[in-house]
C-alpha positions as CSV (number, residue, x, y, z in Angstrom):
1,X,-31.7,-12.5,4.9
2,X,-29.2,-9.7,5.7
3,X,-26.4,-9.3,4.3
4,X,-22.1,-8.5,5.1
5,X,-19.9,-6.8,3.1
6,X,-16.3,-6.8,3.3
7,X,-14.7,-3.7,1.7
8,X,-11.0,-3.3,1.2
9,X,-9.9,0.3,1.3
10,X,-6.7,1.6,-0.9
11,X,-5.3,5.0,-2.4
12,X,-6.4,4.2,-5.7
13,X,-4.4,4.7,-9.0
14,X,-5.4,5.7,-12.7
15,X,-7.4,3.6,-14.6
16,X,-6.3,5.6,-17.9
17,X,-4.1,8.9,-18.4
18,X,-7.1,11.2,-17.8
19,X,-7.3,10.2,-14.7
20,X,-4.2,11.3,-13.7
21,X,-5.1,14.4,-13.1
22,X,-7.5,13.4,-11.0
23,X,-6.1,11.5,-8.7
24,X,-3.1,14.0,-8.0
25,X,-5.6,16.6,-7.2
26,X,-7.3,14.3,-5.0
27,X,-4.5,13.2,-3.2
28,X,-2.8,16.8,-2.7
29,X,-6.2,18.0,-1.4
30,X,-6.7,15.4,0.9
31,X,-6.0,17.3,4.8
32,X,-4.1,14.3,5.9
33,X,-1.9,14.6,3.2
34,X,-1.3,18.6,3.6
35,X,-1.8,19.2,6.8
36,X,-2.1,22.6,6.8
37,X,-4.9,24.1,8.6
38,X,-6.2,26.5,5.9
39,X,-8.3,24.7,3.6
40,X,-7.4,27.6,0.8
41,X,-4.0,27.2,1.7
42,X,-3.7,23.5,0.7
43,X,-6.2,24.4,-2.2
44,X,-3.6,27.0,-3.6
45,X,-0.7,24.1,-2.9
46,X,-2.3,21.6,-4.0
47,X,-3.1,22.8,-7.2
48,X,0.3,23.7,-8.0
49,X,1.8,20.2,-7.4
50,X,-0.9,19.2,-9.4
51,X,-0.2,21.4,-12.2
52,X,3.7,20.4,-12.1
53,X,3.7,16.9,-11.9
54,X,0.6,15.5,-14.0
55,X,2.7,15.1,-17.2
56,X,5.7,13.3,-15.5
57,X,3.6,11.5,-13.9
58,X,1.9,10.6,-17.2
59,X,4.9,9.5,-18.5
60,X,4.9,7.0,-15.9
61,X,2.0,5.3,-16.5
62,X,2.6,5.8,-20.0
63,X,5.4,3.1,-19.0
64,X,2.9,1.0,-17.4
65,X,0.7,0.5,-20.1
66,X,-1.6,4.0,-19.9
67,X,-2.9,2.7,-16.2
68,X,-2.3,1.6,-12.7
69,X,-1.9,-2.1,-11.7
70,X,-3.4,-1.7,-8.5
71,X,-7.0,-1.9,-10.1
72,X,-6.6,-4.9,-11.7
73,X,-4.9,-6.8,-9.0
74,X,-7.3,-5.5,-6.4
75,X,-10.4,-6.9,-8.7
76,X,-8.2,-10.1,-8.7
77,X,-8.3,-10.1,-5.4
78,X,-11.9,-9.4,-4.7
79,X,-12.9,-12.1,-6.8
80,X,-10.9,-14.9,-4.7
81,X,-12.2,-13.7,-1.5
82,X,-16.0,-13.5,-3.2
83,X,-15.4,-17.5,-4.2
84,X,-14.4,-18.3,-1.0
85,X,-17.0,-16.2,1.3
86,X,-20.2,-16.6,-1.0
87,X,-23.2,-15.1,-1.4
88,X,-24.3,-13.8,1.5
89,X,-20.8,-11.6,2.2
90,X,-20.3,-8.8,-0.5
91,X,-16.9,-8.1,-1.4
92,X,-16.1,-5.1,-3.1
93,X,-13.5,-2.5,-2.7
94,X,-13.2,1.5,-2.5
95,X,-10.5,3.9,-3.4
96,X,-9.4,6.9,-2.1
97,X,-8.4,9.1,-4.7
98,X,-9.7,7.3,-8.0
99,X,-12.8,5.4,-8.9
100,X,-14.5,3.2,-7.7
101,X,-14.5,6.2,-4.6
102,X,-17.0,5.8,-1.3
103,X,-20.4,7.4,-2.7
104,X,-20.9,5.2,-5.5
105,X,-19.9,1.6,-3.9
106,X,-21.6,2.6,-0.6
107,X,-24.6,3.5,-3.4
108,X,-25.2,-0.1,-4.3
109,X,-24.8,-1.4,-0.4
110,X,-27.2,0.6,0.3
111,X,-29.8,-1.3,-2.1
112,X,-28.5,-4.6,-0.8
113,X,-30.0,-5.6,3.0
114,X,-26.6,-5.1,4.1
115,X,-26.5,-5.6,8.1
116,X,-22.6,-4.7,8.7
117,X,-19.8,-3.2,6.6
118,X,-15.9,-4.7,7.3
119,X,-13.8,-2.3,6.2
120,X,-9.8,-3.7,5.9
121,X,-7.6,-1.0,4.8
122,X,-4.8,-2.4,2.8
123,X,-2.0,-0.6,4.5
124,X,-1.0,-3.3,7.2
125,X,0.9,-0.4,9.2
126,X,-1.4,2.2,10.6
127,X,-0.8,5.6,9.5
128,X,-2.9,9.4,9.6
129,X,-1.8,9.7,5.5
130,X,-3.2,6.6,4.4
131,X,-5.2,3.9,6.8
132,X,-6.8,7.5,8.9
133,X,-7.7,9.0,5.3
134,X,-9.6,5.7,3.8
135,X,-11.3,5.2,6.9
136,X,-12.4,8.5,7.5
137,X,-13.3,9.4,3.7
138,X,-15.6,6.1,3.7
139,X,-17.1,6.4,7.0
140,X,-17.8,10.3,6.3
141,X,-19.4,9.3,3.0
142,X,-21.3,6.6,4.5
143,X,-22.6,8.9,7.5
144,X,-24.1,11.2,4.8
145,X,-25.7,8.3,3.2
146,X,-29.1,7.0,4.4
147,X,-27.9,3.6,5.3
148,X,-27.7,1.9,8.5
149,X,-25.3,-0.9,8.7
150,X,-22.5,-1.4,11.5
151,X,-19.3,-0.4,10.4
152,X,-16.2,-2.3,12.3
153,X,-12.8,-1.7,11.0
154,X,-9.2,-2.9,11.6
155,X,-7.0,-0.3,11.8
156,X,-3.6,-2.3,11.4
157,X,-2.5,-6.3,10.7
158,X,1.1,-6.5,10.5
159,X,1.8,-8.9,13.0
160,X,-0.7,-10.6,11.6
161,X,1.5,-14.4,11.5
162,X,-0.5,-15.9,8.2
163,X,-0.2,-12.4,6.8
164,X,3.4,-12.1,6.8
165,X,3.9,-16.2,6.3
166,X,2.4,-14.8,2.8
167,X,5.5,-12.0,2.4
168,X,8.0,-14.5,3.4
169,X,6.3,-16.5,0.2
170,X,7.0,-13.8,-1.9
171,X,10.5,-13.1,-0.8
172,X,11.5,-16.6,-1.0
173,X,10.0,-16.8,-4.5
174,X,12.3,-13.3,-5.7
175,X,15.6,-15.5,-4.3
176,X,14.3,-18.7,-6.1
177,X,16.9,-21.7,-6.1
178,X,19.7,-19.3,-5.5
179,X,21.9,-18.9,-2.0
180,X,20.3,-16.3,0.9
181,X,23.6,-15.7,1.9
182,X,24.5,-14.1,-1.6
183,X,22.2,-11.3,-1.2
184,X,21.0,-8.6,1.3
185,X,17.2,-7.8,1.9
186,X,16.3,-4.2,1.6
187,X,12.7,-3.8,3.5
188,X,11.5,-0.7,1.4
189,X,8.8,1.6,3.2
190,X,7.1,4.4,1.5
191,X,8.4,7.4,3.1
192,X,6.4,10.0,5.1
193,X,7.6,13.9,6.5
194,X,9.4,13.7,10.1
195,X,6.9,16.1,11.2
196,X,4.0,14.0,10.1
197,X,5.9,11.4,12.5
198,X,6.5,13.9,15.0
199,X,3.3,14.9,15.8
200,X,2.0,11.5,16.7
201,X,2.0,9.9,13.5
202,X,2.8,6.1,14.8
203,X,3.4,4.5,11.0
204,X,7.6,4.8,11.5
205,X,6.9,2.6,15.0
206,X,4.5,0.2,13.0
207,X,7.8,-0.4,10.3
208,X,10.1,-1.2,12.8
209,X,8.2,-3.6,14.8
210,X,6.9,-5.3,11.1
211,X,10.9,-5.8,10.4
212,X,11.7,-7.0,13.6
213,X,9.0,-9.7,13.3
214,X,9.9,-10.4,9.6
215,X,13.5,-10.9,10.8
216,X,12.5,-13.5,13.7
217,X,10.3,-15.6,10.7
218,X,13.2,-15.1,8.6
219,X,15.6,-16.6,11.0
220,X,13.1,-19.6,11.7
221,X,13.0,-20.5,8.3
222,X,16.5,-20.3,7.4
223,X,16.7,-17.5,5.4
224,X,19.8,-16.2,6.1
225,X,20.5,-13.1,4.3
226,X,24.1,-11.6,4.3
227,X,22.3,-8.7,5.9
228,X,18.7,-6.9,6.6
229,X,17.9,-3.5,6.0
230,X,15.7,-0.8,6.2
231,X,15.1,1.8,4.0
232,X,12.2,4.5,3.1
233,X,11.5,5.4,-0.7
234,X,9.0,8.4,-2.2
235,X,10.3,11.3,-0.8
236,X,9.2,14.4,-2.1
237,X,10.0,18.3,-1.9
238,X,12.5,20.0,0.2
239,X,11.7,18.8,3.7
240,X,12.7,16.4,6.0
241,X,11.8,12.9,5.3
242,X,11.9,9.6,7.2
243,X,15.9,8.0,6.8
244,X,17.9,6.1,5.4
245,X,16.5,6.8,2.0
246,X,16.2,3.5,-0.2
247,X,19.1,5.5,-2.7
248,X,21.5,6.7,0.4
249,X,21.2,2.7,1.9
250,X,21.7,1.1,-1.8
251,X,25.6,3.1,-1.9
252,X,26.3,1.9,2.0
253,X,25.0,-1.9,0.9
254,X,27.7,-5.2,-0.1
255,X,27.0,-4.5,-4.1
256,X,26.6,-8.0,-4.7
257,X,23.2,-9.6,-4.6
258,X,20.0,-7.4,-3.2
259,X,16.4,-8.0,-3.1
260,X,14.1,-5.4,-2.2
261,X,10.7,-6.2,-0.8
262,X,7.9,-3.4,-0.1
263,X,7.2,-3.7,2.9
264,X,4.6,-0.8,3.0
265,X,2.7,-2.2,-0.1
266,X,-0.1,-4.9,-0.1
267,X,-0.6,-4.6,-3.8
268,X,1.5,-3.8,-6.5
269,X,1.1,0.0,-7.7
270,X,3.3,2.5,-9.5
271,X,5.5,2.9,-6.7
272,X,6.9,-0.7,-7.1
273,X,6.4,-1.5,-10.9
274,X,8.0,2.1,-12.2
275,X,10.1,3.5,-9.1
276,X,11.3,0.3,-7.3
277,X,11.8,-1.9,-10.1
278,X,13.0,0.4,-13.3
279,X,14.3,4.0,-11.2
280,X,16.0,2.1,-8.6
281,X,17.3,-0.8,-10.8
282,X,19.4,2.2,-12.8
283,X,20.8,2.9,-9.7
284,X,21.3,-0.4,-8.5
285,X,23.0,-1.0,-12.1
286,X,25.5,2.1,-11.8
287,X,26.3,1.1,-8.4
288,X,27.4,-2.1,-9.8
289,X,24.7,-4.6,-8.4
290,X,25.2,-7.7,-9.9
291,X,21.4,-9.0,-9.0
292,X,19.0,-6.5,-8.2
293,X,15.7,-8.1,-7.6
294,X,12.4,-6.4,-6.6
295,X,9.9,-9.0,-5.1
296,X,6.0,-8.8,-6.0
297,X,3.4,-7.3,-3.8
298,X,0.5,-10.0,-2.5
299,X,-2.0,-8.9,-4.8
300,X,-4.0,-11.8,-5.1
301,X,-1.9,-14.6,-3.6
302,X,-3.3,-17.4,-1.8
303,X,-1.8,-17.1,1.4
304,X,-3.0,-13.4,1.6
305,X,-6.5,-14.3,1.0
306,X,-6.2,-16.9,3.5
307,X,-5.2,-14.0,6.4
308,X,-8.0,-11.4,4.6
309,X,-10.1,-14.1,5.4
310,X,-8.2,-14.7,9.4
311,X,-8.5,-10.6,9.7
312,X,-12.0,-10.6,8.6
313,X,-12.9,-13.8,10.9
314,X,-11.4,-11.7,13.6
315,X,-13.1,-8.7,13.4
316,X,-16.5,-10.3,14.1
């Protein structure tokens, strides 16, 4: 009897301190990442970020516990969505810049009778730096294998209602018993270059429609925040980046109460354990927040397998 598989498609993080070598000089030779036409060009570039930021960034993960979390929660995940599909679906997931990468998952499909491949990117806004570049690295890879299975993607799911019914969870779970009204909400999307966005890149449009439909949920359900925000985090190098950064919107925000929920982020990573929740708390705390909260990712939450499974219903 053939088979499905469901795949879930991410960046990837280290699974140890070796690796994080490897998956800078994976991401900073990816062409999506630096666009530059010349393939030696990004080479030479992408070597030297490489070279400058793999100890600081070992000292990151250092803080983490000598990994990423994205590994383990994505496993978490894949296991909840195996108990619920069975058998005869295969759930698995790929990474883009660390293990387990497109040849060696698409490696044991291929010895499976596997009929048609799902692929759900876990970046619920569509953009050419993340959902383009997981796409196109596994369907490349799987071109250049011998198998034969239909491939159907999604290439976006934030309007997604059960999807975002499971982000309003998670908010509501980071204000707890306490009063909306004490606090503002921060959306916090990773950041991208303005020319990335201006030359067709449609991720900024994707953020601002996700907010606006997060704020019309919010407002049915009573969660009335003093105010809501938007604000982009990550920025690195000289260039222009998308605005207001997260640091510029914390010094124009009520210092009271704020939570910040990562709007860009399916999955708890680096970028949310270390930079949202430590870097950003200092300078929450020497702006004189009195409660700065950082809500949790999905990861494995019910209600996100529950629209997985809506998304994956969908796509057939």
């Amino acid at each position: 009897m053939k088979k499905e598989a469901l795949l879930l498609l991410n960046m990837g993080g280290p699974n140890n301190l070796e690796e994080v070598e490897v998956f800078l000089k994976n991401m900073f030779n990816d062409k999506n990442i630096l666009t530059m036409k010349s393939d030696l060009l990004r080479k030479f570039i992408g070597g030297m970020i490489t070279f400058t930021r793999t100890e600081s960034s070992q000292e990151i993960y250092r803080e983490l516990g000598g990994k990423s979390p994205i590994v383990g929660h994505t496993k978490n995940l894949v296991n909840k969505l195996q108990e619920k599909l069975g058998e005869g679906v295969i759930v698995d997931f790929v990474m883009r810049y660390t293990p387990p990468f497109a040849d060696e998952v698409i490696e044991r499909l291929n010895k499976e009778d596997v009929d048609k491949i799902y692929l759900i990117p876990m970046y619920p806004q569509y953009s050419t730096t993340t959902t383009k570049s997981s796409l196109e690295d596994f369907e490349e890879t799987y071109h250049d294998s011998e198998g034969d299975a239909l491939v159907v993607e999604i290439k976006h799911y934030f309007e997604n209602e059960k999807y975002n019914q499971a982000v309003l969870e998670k908010i509501k779970e980071s204000v707890g018993n306490d009063d909306y009204k004490d606090f503002d909400i921060i959306f916090s999307a990773h950041g991208l270059p303005q020319k990335i966005v201006d030359a067709g890149d449609v991720y900024e449009k994707h953020v601002n429609r996700h907010v606006a439909i997060l704020k019309e949920m919010m407002a049915k359900e009573g969660m009335d925040f003093h105010e809501v925000h938007l604000a982009y985090q990550s920025k690195v190098g000289p260039m222009k980046w998308l605005e207001p950064s997260l640091e510029d919107k914390l010094k124009t925000v009520r210092n009271r109460g704020v939570i910040i929920y990562p709007i860009a982020f399916t999955i708890d990573n680096s970028e949310t354990d270390f930079e949202l929740d430590i870097e950003y708390r200092e300078i929450a705390e020497e702006l004189g927040f009195k409660e700065y909260r950082v809500a949790k990712c999905l990861n494995d939450s019910d209600l996100f397998v529950e629209a997985l499974l809506e998304i994956y219903e969908k796509m057939k």
